[in-house]
Every structure is written in C-alpha cells, then in structure tokens.
Legacy VTK file of the C-alpha trace (Angstrom):
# vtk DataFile Version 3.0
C-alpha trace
ASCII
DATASET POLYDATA
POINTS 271 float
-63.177 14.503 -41.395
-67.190 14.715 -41.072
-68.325 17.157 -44.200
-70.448 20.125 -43.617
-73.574 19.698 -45.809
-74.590 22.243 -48.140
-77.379 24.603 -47.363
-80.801 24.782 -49.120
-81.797 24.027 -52.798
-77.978 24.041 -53.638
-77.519 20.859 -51.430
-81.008 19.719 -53.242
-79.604 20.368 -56.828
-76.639 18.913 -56.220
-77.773 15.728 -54.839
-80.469 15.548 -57.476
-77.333 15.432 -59.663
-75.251 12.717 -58.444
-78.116 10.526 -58.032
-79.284 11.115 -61.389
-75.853 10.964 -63.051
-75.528 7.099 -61.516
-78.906 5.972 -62.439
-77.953 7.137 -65.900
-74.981 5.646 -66.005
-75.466 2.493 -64.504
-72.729 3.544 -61.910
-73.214 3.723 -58.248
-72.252 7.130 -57.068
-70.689 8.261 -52.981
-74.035 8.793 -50.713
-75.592 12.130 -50.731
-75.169 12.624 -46.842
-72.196 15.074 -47.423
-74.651 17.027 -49.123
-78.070 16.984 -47.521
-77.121 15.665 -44.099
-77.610 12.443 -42.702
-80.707 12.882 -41.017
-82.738 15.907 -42.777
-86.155 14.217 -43.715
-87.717 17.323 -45.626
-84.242 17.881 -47.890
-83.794 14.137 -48.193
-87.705 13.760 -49.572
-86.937 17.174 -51.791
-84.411 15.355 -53.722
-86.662 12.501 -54.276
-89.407 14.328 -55.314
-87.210 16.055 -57.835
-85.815 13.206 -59.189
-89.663 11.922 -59.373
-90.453 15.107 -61.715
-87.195 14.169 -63.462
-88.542 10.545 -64.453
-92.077 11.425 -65.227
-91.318 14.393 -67.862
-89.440 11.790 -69.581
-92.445 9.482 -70.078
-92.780 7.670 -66.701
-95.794 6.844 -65.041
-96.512 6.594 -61.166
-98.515 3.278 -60.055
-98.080 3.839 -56.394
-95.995 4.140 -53.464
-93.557 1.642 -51.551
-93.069 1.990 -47.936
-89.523 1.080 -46.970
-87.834 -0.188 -43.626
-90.510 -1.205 -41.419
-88.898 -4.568 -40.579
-86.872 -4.187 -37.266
-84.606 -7.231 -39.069
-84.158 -4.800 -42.161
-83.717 -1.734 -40.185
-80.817 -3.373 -38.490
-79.280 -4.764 -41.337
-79.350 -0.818 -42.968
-78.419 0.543 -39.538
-81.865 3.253 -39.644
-84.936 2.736 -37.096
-87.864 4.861 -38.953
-89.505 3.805 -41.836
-89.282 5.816 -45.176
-91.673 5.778 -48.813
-90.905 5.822 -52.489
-92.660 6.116 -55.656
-93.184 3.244 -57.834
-92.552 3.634 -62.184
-94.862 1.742 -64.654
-91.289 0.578 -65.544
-90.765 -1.479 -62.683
-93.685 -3.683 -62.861
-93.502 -7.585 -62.988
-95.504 -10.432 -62.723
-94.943 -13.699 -61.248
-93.090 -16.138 -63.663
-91.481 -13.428 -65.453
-87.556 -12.564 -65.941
-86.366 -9.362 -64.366
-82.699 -8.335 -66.235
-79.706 -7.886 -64.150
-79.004 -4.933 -65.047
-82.757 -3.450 -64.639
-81.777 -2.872 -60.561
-78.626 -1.760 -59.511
-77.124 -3.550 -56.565
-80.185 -5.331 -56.005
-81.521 -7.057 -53.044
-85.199 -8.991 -52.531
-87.924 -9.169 -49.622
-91.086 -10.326 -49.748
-94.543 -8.592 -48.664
-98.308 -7.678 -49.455
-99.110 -5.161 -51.964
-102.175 -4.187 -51.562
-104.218 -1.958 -54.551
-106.546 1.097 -53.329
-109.938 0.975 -54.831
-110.528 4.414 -53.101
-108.550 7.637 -52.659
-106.699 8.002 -49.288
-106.496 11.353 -49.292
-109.627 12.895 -46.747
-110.791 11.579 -43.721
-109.254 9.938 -40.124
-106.913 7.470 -42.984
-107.100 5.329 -40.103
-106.773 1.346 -40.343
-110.493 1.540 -40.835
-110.603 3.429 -43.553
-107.328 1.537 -45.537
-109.438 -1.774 -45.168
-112.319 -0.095 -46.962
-110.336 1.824 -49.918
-108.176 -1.448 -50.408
-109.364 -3.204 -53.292
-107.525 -6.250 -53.152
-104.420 -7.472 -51.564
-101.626 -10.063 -53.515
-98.304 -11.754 -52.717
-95.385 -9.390 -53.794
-91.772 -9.574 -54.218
-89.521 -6.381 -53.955
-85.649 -5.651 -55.405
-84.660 -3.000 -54.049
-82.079 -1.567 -55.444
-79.181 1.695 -54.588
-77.934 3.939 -56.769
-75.265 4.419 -53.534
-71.889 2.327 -53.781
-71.855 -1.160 -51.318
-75.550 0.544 -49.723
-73.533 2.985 -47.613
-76.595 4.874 -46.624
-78.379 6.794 -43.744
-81.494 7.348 -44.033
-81.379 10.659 -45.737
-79.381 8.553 -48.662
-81.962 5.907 -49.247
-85.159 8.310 -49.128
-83.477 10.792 -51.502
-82.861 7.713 -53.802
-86.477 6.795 -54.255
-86.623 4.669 -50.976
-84.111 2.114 -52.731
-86.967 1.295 -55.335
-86.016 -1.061 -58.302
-88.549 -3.615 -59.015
-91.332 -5.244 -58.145
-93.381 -8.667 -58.632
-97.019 -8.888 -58.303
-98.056 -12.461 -57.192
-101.387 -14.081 -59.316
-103.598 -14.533 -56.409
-105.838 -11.369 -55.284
-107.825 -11.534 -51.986
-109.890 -9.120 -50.378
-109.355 -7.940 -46.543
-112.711 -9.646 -45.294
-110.729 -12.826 -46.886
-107.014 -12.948 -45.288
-105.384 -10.661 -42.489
-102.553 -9.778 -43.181
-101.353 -9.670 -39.858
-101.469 -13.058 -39.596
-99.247 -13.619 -43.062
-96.354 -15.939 -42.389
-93.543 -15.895 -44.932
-90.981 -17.837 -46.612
-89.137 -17.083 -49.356
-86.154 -19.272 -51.127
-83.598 -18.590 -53.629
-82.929 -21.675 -55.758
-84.666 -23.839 -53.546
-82.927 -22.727 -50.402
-84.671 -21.346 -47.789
-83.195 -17.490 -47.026
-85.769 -15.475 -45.463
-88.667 -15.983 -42.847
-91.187 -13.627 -40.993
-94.575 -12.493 -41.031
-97.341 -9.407 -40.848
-96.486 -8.843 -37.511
-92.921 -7.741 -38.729
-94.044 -5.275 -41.124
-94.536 -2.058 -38.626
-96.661 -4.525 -36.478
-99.312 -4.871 -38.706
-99.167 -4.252 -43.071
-102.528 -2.205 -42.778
-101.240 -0.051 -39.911
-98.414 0.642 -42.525
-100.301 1.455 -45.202
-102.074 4.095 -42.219
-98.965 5.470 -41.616
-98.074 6.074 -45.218
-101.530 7.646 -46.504
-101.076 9.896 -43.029
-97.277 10.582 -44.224
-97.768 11.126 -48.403
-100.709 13.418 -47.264
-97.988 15.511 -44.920
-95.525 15.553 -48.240
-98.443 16.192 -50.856
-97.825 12.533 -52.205
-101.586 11.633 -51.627
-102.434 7.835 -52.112
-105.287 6.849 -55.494
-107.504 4.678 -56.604
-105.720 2.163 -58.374
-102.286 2.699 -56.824
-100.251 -0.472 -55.652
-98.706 -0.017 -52.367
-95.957 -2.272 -51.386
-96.473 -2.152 -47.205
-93.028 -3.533 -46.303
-90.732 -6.236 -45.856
-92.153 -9.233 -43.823
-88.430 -10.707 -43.241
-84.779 -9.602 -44.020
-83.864 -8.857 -47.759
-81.101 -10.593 -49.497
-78.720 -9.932 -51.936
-79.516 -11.616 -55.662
-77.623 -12.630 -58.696
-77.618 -13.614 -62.445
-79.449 -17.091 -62.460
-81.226 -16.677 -59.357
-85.025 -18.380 -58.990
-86.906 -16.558 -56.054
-89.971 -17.386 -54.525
-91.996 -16.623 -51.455
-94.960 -17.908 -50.008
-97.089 -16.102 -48.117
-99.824 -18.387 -45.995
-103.535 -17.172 -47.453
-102.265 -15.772 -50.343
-99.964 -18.161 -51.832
-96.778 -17.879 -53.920
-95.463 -15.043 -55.994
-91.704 -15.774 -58.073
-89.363 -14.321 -60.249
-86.041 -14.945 -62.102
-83.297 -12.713 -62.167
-82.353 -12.792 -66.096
-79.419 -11.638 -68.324
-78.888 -7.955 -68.389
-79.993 -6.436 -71.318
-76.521 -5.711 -73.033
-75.345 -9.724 -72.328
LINES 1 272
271 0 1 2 3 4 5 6 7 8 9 10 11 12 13 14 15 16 17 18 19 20 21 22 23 24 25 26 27 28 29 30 31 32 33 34 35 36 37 38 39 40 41 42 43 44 45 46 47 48 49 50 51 52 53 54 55 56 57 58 59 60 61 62 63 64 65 66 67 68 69 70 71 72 73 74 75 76 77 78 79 80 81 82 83 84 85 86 87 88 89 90 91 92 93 94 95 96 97 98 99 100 101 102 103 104 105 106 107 108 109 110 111 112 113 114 115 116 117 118 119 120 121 122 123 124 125 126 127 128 129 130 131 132 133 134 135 136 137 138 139 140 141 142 143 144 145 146 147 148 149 150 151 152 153 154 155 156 157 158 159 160 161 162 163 164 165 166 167 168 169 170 171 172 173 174 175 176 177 178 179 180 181 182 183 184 185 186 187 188 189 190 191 192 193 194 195 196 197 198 199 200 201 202 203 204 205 206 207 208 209 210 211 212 213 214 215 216 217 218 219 220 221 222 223 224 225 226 227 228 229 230 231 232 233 234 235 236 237 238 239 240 241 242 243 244 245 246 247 248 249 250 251 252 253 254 255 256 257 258 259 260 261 262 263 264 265 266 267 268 269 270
C-alpha cells in the first residue's frame, strides 16, 4: 500500500531526521519518499539544505557543488531522467594516490568526471557556457564515490537529492588544464578497478557537454540560493556508469587531455 506523504515542514523535519540518524550511525535508513513524495523537487532540496546547515554548524566547510545524474547510462541504472546537485564537505576531499576508508562512504559506488574550479563567481549575468569557460579556473581529472545513506539505493529522485545528491567522496586528479587547453567535450574515459577495465564514456555523456552542465547548475543553485564561488570545485557529472567498490579496491581513470586520477579504497577506520 502506496503511503501518503506528510505535508509541509513536518515531512521536512522528519526526513531531515532519518537521514541524519543513518549518517550518524553508520546505518542505512528506508528512503524518505513516504515522507516527502517521490517526485517533490522543492521539499526534496529543503531537506538537503537542512541537513547542509546541520553539517556546517558542526564545523564543516563547503568547497563546492556536485551535479548528479547527467549520464543517460547512470540515470538508467538509478531509474530517474533529470539531473540533481549536492554540496561538497572539506571532509570529503582526496587526492590522487591517497587511501579513502571503507567506512568514510556508505554503500559506495565510483564514476569518473571533470571537476572543474571557478576562478570567478557564477552568480550575475546570462551564466551561459560563455561565461562558465571564463570563471573556470582550471579543470582536473576527478573520481567520485557516491555514496546513500538509503538501504540497497532504493531511491527516486526525491531520496537521492534530499540525501546530499548521494555525495561521499571525491578525488582530485594532479594534472590542472585550462579550457583554452582541453575540451571537455571531447574527454574520453576509462576507468579500471584492479586492472580491469569497468567503465567507459566520454564529455558527450555528461548532459551533452560538462560545461553545459556546469550552465545548468550555476542557472539551478542561483534558482535555490546555492550560488556558485570563486574557488569552489564542481564535480560536472559522470562520464560513464558508476560501479560498486570494495575493501582492497585500486581505481583509476583516465581521461584523454587530462590524464589519470586514482584512489584506493582502504580499511575502515575502526578495522
């Protein structure tokens, strides 16, 4: 029997709740759909700008934005066709070569893409693709774990944007190349765990183009009073599907232009 969801800042509240109580506890939680409804965009990005306010009075620091599902492949593997944003922690900051614990990202899966870093606001202005070539400052090979705070990812897409997009992690690559140096457009993409080849694709994947993502997320945080900074890394989407990770695992991708970004996924911190 489908569950009526609960009106107004009581459905809010009590979302904000369950998906607090899991991250706490290290235990995935039901989605949040009975609550907020399965397709309510404003509610859904009410809880996650709660839970935002929750994890910066208690000493966290925002670095930038993600922008989630714009892969067609990882839409269809979530079952959702729009793509969503999240807010990215000083806390889940890596570079490449380093260990990321297990337990750091719950449930967690990996995709590669291009971060890019704003040297300019994106706040005034058309925020067309013009004006995200100009205020980007630099763009770098990235890895993403995303992780869910929802039991076996069971989510809609009002479940994964109240849970921070399905942030957990991310992994800066070494190499940093301006826009007058690669397109990112033309990025093709392979990443490997141990070795094996698991994932392929390339800009075109990533909403058609990663700077007409990183358009249609300055045009969206502007709409939700999330505007974009100087200095803030945006992670512009998956270039191929994401894949599940474990204990042990070596990732890498390789992105053509900007070379190879890789992490290891460690023993959690209570092993």
């Amino acid at each position: 029997m489908t569950q009526t969801p609960i009106p107004g800042d009581t459905a809010v509240s009590a979302a904000v709740s369950r998906l607090a109580q899991a991250a706490d506890k290290g235990v995935p939680c039901p989605p949040v759909r009975d609550l907020i409804g399965r397709d309510d965009v404003g509610t859904a990005y009410a809880v996650q700008q709660r839970l935002t306010t929750r994890r910066t009075a208690t000493g966290s620091r925002v670095v930038g934005r993600k922008i989630g599902l714009t892969s067609p492949a990882v839409q269809q593997q979530l079952g959702v066709d729009r793509p969503d944003f999240g807010v990215l922690f000083d806390d889940m900051v890596y570079r490449t070569g380093e260990t990321i614990p297990a337990d750091h990202v719950m449930q967690p899966r990996i995709e590669a893409e291009v971060a890019f870093v704003l040297g300019a606001d994106l706040v005034d202005g058309p925020l067309d693709a013009a004006q995200v070539r100009q205020a980007t400052s630099y763009v770098t090979p990235a890895l993403e774990v995303c992780g869910s705070r929802i039991a076996n990812w069971d989510i809609s897409f009002a479940d994964t944007v109240a849970d921070n997009a399905s942030a957990g992690a991310f992994v800066l690559g070494p190499r940093r190349l301006g826009l007058t140096q690669v397109n990112p457009v033309e990025v093709e993409m392979s990443m490997t765990i141990d070795g094996q080849e698991v994932s392929t694709g390339n800009g075109a994947a990533c909403l058609g183009d990663p700077v007409e993502a990183v358009v249609w997320l300055a045009r969206t945080a502007v709409e939700f009073g999330e505007n974009l900074r100087s200095g803030d890394v945006v992670l512009s989407g998956a270039l191929g599907p994401m894949r599940p990770v474990v204990t042990g695992n070596v990732i890498t991708a390789t992105l053509t232009g900007l070379g190879a970004v890789t992490v290891t996924i460690g023993e959690g911190a209570d092993a």
